[in-house]
MISEGU-294286 format. One record per residue (C-alpha): z, x, y. Coordinates in nm, 4 decimals. Example, Ala and Ser with C-alpha at 12.3 -4.5 7.8 and 13.67 -1.06 7.14 Angstrom:
! MISEGU-294286
@zz: 0.7800 | xx: 1.2300 | yy: -0.4500
@zz: 0.7140 | xx: 1.3670 | yy: -0.1060
END
This chain:
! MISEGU-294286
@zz: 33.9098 | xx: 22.9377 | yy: 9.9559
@zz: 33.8501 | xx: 22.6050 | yy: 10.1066
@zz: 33.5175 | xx: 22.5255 | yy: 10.2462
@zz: 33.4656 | xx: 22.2004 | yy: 10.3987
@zz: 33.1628 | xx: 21.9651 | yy: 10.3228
@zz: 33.0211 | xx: 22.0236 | yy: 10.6520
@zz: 32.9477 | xx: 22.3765 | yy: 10.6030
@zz: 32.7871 | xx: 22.3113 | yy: 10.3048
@zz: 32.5236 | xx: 22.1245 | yy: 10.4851
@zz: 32.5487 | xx: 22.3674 | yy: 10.7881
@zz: 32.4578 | xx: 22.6574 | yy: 10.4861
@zz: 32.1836 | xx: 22.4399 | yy: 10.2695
@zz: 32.0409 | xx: 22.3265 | yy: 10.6176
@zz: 31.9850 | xx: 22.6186 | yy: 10.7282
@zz: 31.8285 | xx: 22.7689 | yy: 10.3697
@zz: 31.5453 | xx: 22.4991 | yy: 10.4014
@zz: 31.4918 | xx: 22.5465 | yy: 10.7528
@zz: 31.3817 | xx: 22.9388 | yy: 10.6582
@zz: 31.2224 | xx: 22.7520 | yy: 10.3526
@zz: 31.0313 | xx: 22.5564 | yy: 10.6083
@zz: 30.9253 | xx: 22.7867 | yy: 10.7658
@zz: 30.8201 | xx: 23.0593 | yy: 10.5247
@zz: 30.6077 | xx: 22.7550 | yy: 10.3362
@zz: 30.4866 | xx: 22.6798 | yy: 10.7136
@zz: 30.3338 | xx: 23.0258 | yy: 10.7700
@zz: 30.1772 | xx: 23.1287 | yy: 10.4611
@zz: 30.0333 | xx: 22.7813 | yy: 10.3951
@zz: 29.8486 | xx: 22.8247 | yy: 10.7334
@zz: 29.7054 | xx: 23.1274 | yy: 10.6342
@zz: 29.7490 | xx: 23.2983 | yy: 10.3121
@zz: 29.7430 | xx: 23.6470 | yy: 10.3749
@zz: 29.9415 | xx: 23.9892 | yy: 10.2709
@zz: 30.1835 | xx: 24.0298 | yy: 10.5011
@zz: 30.1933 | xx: 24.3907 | yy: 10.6701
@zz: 30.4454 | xx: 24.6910 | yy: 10.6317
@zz: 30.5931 | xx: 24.5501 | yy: 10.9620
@zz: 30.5484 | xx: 24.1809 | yy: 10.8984
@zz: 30.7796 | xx: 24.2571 | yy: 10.5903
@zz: 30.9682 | xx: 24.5543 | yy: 10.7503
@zz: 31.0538 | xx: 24.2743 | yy: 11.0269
@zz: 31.1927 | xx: 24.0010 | yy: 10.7903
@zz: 31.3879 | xx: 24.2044 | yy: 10.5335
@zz: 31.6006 | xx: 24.3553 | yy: 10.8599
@zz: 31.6550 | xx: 23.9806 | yy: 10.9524
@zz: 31.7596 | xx: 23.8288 | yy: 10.5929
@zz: 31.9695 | xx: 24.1772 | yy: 10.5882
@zz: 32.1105 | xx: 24.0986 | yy: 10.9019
@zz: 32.1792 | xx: 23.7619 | yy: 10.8429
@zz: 32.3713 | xx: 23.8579 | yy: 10.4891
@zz: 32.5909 | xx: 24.0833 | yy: 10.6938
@zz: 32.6437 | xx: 23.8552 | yy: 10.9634
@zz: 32.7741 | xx: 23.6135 | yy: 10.7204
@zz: 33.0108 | xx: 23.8213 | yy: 10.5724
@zz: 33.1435 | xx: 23.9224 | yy: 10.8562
@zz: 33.2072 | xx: 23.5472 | yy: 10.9490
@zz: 33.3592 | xx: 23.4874 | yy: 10.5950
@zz: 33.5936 | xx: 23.7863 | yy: 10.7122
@zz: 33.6912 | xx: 23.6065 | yy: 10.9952
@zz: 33.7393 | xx: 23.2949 | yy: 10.8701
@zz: 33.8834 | xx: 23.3611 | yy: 10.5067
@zz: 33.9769 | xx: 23.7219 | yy: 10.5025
@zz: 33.8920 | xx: 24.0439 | yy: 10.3811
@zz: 33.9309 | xx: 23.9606 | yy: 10.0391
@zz: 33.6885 | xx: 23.7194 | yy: 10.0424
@zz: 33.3973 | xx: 23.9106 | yy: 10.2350
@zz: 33.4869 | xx: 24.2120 | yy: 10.0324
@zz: 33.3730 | xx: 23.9400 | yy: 9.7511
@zz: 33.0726 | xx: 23.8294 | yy: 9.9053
@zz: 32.9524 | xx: 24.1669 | yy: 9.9411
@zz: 32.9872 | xx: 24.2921 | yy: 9.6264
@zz: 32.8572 | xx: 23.9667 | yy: 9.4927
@zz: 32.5806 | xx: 24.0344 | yy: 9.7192
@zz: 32.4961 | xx: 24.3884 | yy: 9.6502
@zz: 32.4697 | xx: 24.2762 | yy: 9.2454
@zz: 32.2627 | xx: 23.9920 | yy: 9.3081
@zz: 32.0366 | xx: 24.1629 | yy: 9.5172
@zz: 32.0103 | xx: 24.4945 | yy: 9.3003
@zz: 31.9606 | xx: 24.2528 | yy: 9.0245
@zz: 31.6637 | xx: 24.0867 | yy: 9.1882
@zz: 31.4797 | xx: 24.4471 | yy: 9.2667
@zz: 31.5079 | xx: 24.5175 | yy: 8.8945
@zz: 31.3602 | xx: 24.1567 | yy: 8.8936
@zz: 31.0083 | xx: 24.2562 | yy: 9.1012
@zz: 30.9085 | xx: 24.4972 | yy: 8.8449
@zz: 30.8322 | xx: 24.2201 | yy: 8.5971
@zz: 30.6851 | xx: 24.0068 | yy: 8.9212
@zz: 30.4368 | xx: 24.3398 | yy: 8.9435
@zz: 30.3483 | xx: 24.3373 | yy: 8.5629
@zz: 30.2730 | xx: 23.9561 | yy: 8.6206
@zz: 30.0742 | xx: 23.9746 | yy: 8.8901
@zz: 29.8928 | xx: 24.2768 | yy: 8.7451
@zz: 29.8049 | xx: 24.0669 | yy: 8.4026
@zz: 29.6796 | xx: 23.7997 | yy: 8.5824
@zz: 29.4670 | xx: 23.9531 | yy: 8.8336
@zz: 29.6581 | xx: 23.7773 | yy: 9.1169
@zz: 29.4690 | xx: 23.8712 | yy: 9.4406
@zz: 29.6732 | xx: 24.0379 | yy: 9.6628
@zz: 29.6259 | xx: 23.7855 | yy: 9.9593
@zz: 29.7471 | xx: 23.4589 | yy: 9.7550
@zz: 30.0390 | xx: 23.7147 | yy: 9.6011
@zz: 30.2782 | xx: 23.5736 | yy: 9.8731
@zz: 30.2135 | xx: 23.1943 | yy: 9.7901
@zz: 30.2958 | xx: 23.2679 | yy: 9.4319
@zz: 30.6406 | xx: 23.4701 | yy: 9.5228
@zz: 30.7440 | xx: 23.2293 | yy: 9.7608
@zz: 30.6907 | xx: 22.8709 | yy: 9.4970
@zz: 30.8593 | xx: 23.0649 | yy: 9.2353
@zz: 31.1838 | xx: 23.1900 | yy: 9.4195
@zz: 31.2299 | xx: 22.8031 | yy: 9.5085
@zz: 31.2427 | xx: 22.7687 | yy: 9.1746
@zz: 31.4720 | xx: 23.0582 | yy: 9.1384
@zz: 31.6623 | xx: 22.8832 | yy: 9.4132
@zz: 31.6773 | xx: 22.5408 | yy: 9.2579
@zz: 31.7534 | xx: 22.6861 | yy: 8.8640
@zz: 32.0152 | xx: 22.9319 | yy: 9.0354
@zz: 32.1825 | xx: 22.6067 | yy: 9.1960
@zz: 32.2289 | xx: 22.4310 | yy: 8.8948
@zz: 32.3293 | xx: 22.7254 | yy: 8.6865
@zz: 32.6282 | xx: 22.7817 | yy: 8.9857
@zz: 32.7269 | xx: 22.4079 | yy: 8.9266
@zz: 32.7498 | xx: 22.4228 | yy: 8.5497
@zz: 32.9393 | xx: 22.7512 | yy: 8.5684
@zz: 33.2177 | xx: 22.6198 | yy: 8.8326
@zz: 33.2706 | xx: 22.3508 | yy: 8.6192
@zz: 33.2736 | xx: 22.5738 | yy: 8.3175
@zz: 33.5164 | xx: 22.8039 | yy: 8.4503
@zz: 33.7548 | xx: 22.5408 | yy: 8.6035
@zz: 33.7726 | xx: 22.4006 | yy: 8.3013
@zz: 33.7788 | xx: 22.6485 | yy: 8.0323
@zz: 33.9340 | xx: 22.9371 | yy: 8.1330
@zz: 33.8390 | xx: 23.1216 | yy: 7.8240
@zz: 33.4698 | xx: 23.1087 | yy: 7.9311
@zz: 33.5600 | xx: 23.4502 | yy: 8.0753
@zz: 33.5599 | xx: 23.6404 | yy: 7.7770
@zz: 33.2212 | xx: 23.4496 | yy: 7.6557
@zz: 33.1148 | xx: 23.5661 | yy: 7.9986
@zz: 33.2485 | xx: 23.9497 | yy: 8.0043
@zz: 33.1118 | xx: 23.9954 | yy: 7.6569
@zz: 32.7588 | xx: 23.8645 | yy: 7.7321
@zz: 32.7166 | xx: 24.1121 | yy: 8.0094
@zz: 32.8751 | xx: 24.4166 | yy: 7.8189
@zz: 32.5809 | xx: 24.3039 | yy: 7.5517
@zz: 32.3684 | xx: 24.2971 | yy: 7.8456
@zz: 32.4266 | xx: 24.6537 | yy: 7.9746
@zz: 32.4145 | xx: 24.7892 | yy: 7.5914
@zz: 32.0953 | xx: 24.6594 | yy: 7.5854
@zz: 31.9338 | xx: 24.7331 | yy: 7.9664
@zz: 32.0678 | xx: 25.1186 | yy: 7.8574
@zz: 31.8881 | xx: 25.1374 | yy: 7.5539
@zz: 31.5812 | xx: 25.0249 | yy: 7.6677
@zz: 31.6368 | xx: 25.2805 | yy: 7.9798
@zz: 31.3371 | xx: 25.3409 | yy: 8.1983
@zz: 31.0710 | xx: 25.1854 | yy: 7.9723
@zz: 31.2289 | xx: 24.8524 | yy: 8.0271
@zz: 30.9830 | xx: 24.6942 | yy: 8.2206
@zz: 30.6677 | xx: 24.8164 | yy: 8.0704
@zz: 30.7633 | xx: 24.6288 | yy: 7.7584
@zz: 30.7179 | xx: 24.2842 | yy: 7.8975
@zz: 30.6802 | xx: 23.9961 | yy: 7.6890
@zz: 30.5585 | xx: 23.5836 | yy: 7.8110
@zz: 30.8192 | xx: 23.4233 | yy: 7.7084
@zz: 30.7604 | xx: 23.0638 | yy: 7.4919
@zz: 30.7337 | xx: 22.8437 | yy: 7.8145
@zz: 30.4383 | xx: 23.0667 | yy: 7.9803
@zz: 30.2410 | xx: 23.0915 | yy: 7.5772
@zz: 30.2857 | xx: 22.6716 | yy: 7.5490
@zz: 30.0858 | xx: 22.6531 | yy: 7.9024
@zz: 29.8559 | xx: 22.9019 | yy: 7.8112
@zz: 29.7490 | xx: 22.7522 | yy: 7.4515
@zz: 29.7839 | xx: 22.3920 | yy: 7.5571
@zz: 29.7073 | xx: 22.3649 | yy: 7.9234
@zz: 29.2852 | xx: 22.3375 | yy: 7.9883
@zz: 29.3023 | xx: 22.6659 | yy: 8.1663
@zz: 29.0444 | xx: 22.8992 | yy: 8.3221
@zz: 29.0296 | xx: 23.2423 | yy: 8.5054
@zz: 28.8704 | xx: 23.0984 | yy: 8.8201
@zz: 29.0961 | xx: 23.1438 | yy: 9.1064
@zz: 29.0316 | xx: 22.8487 | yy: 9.3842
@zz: 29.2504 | xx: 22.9554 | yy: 9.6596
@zz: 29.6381 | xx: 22.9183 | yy: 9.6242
@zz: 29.5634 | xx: 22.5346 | yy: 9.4718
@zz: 29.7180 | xx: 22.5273 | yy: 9.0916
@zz: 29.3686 | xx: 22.3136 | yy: 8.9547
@zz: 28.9907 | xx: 22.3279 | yy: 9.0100
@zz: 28.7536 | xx: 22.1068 | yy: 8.9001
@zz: 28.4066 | xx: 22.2444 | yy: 8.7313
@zz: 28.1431 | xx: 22.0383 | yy: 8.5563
@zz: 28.3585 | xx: 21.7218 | yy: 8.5931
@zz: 28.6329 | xx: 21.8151 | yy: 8.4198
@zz: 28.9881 | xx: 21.9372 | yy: 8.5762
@zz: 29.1120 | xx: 22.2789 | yy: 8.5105
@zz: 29.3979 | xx: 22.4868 | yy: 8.5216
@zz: 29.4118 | xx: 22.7331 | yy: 8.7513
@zz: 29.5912 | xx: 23.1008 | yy: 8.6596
@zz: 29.8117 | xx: 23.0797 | yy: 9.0010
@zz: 29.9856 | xx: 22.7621 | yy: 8.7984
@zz: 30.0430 | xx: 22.9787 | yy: 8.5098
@zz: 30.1452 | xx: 23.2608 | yy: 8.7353
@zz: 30.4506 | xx: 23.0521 | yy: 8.9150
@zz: 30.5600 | xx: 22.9153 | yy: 8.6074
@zz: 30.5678 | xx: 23.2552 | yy: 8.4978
@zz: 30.7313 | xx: 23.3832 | yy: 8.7730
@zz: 30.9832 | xx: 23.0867 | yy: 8.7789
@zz: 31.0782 | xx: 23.0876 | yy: 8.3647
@zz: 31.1796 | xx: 23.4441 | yy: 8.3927
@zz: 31.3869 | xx: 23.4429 | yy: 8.6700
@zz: 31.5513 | xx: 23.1437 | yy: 8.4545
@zz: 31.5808 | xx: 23.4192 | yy: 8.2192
@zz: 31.7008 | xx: 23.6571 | yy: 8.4576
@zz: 31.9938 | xx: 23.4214 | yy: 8.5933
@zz: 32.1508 | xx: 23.4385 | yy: 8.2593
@zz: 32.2844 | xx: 23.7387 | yy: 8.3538
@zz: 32.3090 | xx: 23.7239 | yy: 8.7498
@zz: 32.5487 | xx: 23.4309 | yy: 8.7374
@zz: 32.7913 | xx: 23.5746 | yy: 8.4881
@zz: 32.7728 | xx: 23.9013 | yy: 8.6427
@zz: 32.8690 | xx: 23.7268 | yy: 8.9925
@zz: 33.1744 | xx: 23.4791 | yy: 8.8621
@zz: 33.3200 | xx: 23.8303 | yy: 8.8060
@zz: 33.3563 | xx: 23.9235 | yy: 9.1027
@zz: 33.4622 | xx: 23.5547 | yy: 9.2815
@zz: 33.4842 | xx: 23.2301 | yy: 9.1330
@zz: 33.4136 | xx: 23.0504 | yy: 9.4599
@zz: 33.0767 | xx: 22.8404 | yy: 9.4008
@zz: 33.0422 | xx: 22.9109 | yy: 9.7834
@zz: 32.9836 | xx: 23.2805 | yy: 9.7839
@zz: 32.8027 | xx: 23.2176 | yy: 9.5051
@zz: 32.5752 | xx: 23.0183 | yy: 9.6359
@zz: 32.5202 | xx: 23.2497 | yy: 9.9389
@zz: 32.4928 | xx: 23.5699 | yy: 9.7389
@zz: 32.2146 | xx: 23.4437 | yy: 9.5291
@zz: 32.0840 | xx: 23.3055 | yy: 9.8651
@zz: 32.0624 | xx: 23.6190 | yy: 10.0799
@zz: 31.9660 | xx: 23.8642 | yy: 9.7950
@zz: 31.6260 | xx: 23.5812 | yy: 9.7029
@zz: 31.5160 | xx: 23.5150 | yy: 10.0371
@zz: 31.3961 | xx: 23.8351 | yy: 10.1205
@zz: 31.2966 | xx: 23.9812 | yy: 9.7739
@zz: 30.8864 | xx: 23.8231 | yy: 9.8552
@zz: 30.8861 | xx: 24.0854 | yy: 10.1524
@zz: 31.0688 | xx: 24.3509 | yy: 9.9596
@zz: 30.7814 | xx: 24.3334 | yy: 9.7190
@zz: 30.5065 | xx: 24.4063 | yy: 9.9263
@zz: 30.7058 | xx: 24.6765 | yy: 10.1565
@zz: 30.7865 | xx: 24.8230 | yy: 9.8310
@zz: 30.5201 | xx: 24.7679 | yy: 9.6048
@zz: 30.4194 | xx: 25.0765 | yy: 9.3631
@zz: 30.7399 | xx: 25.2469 | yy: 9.5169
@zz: 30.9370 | xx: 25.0312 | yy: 9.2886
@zz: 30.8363 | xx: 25.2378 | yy: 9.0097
@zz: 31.0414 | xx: 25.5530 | yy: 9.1660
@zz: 31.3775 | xx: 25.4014 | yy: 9.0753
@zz: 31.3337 | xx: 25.4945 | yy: 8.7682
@zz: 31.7228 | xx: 25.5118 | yy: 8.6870
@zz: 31.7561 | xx: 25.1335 | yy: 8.8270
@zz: 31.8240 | xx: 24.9921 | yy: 8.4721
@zz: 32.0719 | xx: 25.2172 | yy: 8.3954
@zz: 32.2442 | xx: 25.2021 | yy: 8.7056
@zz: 32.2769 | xx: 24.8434 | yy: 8.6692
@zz: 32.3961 | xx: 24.8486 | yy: 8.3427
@zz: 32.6726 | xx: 25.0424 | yy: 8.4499
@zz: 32.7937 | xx: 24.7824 | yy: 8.6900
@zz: 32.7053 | xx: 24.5062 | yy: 8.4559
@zz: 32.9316 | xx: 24.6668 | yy: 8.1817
@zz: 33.2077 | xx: 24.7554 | yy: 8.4637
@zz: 33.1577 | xx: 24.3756 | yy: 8.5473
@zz: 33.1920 | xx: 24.2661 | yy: 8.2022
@zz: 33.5037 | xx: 24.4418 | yy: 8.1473
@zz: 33.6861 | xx: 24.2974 | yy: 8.4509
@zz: 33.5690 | xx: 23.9305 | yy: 8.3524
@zz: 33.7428 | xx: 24.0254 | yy: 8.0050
@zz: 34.0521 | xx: 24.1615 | yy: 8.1857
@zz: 34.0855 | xx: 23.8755 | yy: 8.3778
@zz: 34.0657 | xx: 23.6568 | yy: 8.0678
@zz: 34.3168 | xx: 23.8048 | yy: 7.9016
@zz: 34.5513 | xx: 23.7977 | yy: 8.2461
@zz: 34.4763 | xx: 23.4109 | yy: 8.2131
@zz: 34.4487 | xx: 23.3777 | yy: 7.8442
@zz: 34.5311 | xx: 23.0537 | yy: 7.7132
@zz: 34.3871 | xx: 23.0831 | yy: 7.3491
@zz: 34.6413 | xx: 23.0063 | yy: 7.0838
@zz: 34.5281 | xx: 23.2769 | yy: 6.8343
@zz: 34.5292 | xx: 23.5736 | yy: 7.1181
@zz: 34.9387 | xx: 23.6715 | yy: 7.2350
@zz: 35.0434 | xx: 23.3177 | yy: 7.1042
@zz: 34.8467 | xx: 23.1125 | yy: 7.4096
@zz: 35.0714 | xx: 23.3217 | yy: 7.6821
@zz: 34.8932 | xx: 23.5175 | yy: 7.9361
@zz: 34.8434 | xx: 23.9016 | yy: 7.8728
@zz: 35.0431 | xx: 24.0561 | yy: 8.1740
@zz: 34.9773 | xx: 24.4086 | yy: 8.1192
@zz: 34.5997 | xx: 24.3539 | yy: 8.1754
@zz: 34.5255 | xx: 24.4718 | yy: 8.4707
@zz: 34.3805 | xx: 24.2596 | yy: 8.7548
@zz: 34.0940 | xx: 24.4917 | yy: 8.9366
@zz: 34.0862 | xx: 24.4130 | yy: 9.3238
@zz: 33.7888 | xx: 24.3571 | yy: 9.5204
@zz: 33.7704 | xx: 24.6846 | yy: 9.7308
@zz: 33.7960 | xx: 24.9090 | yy: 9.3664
@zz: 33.5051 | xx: 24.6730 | yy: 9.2538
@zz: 33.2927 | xx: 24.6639 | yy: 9.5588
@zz: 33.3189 | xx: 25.0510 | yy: 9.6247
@zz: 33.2272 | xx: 25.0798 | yy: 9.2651
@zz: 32.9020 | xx: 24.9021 | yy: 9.2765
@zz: 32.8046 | xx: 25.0743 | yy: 9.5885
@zz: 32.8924 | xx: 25.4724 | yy: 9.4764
@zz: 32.7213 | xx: 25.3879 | yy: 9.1197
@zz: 32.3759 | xx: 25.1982 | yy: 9.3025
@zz: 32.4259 | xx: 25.4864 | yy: 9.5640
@zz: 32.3716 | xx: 25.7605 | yy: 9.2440
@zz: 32.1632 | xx: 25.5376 | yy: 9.0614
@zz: 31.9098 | xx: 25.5555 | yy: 9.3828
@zz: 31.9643 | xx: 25.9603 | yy: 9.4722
@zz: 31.9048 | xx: 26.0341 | yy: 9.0754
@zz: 31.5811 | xx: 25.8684 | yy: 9.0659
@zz: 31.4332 | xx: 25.9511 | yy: 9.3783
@zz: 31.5186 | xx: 26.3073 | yy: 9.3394
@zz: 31.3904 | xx: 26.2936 | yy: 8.9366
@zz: 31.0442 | xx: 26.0721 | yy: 9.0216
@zz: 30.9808 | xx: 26.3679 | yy: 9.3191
@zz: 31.0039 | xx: 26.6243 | yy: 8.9897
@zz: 30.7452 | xx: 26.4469 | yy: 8.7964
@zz: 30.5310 | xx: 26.3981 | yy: 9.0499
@zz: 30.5176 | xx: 26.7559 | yy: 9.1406
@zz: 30.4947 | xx: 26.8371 | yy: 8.7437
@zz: 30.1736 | xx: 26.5626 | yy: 8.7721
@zz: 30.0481 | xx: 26.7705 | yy: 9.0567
@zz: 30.0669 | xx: 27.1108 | yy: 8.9108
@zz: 30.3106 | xx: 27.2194 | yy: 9.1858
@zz: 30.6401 | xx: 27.1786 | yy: 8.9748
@zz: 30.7812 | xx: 27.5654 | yy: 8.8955
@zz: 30.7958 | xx: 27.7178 | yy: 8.5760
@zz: 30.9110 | xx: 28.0354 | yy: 8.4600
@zz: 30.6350 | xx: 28.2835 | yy: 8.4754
@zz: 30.5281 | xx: 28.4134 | yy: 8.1263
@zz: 30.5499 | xx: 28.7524 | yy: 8.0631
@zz: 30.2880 | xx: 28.9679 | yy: 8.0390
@zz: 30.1434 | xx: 29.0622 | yy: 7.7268
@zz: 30.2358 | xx: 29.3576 | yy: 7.6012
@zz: 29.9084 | xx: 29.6240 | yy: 7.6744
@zz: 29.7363 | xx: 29.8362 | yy: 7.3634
@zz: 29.7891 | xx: 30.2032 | yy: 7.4267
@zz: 29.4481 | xx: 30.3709 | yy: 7.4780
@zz: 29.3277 | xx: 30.6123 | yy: 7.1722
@zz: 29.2146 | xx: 30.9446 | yy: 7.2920
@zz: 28.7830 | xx: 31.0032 | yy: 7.2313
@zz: 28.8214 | xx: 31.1798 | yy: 6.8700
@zz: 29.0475 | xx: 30.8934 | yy: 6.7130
@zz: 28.7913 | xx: 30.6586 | yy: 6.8294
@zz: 28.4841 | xx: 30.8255 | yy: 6.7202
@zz: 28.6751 | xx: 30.8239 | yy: 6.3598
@zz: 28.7475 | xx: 30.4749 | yy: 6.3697
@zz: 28.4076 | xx: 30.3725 | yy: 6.4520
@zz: 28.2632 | xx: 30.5798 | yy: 6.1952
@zz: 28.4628 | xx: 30.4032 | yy: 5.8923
@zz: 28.4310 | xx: 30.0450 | yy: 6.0889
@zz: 28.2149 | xx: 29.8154 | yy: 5.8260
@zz: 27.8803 | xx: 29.7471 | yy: 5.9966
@zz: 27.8900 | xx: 29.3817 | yy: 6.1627
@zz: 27.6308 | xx: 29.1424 | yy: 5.9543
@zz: 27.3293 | xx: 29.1744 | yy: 6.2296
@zz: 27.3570 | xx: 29.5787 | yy: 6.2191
@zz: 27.2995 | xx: 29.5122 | yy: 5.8610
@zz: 27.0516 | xx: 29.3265 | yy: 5.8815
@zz: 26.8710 | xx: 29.5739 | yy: 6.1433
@zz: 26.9062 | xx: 29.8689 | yy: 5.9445
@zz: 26.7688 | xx: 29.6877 | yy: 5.6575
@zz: 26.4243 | xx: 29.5796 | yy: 5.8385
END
């Protein structure tokens, strides 16, 4: 796929133009934006995502839009799982809700900026080491083991990672909020505010988190263009997603192991297509492996769809169960009914009375 330099600049032009304005509306007035406000802009990065692929379509082919939107559907399904750790954050620091958008919005430029540089290295990595494939397909079959294991407690058992404990322990910090500024200054002396440890929280583990977007994406294209764009449309509208979502996040609760079903699908094409390219001495003598198969687009972007598709039914329909089980409404068999004592006619109960041991208080009266 060819893409000249000019739409490059059309493409990153247009990314800080929305950048623009984004940083233009919430630094006028930090606020939290309503379900329409973020109703409103999801539908319009949504829009704009299919709008470009269809345009790739046009342009390129089928083959590469099919790519795009698979690439897009990962990176995006990738970045919901992504907003459950931005909750837990936000949650531990006490974040109020109103300066919530200030810190999403500085820390998916970062995303933005590491994700850029993480695209370069890996273009370059893969044009010139073709091997990197099977480095690549084996990391994200690693990945999905370990996203399945952990299952739907995955995000409850987050840790600060080493960069957010160093700013903690060695930055002069304090738990005064003073707006959406990152310092404060109080008796003379210049503090740390928690939103600057919140966005370089929020920043460091999306750094985290592209060490297994990118991967998972080179295995569906390996042009740094739809790469680029993916990562693009699936980031700029995850701040509104959060708030239009919210607490409804924590319904998906089969999102981690729907995803590591497609990141351990995507794994195993990346190491199919390493082997169809292989160029290792010590695997089939350097020769490429012809019998391994090459998996087209459409298989991989149905795929992803049917299994997020599943993923989404399951855990709607299972989080509706425990709510009603949480409610006291969920059904459950109806116990059966003790069986009843059969009555005993007058005389055998005047005879079992009469040899009944006195109870200790009618002792005690007849004894007085």
């Amino acid at each position: 796929m060819h893409v000249a330099d000019y739409v490059w600049y059309i493409t990153v032009g247009v990314l800080l133009a929305l950048l623009a304005f984004d940083v233009f509306i919430i630094g006028r007035r930090p606020h939290e934006p309503t379900t329409r406000e973020s109703a409103t802009a999801i539908a319009f990065y949504i829009g704009l995502a299919v709008l470009f692929g269809l345009g790739v379509w046009v342009f390129s082919g089928g083959n590469y839009a099919g790519q795009f939107f698979a690439g897009w559907l990962t990176e995006y399904s990738l970045s919901v799982d992504n907003l459950f750790i931005f909750l837990i954050i936000m949650a531990r620091f006490g974040v109020p809700r109103k300066y919530q958008q200030t810190a999403l919005l500085i820390g998916i430029i970062l995303a933005l900026v590491f994700r850029g540089i993480f695209i370069a290295v890996g273009a370059a990595a893969i044009n010139e080491f073709s091997w990197i494939f099977y480095l690549f397909g084996a990391f994200l079959v690693y990945t999905a083991i370990h996203l399945a294991r952990q299952g739907e407690n995955d995000d409850e058992d987050f840790k600060e990672n080493a960069v957010i404990r160093f700013a903690k322990k060695r930055l002069n910090a304090t738990d005064e909020y003073n707006g959406v500024k990152l310092t404060i200054l109080k008796n003379g002396k210049r503090l740390v505010t928690p939103m600057a440890i919140v966005i370089i929280a929020l920043g460091t583990t999306d750094l985290l988190f592209a060490l297994d977007s990118i991967p998972a994406i080179y295995g569906l294209t390996q042009e740094p263009f739809l790469v680029f764009a993916a990562n693009v449309f699936a980031l700029m509208g995850l701040r509104q997603l959060y708030f239009l979502l919210g607490d409804l996040l924590k319904r998906l609760v089969y999102l981690s192991i729907g995803l590591s079903v497609v990141l351990a699908f995507i794994g195993v094409k990346l190491v199919l297509h390493a082997m169809h390219v292989n160029e290792l001495p010590f695997i089939n003598g350097g020769h490429h492996i012809d019998w391994a198969p090459e998996i087209p687009i459409w298989f991989s972007l149905g795929f992803i769809i049917i299994t997020l598709g599943i993923t989404t039914v399951a855990s709607l329909r299972k989080s509706r169960t425990l709510e009603a089980e949480a409610d006291g409404t969920a059904t459950t068999p109806e116990a059966s009914p003790a069986p009843s004592e059969p009555e005993l006619d007058p005389k055998t109960k005047a005879e079992l009375d009469a040899i009944r041991p006195p109870e200790p208080h009618e002792s005690d009266a007849k004894k007085s």
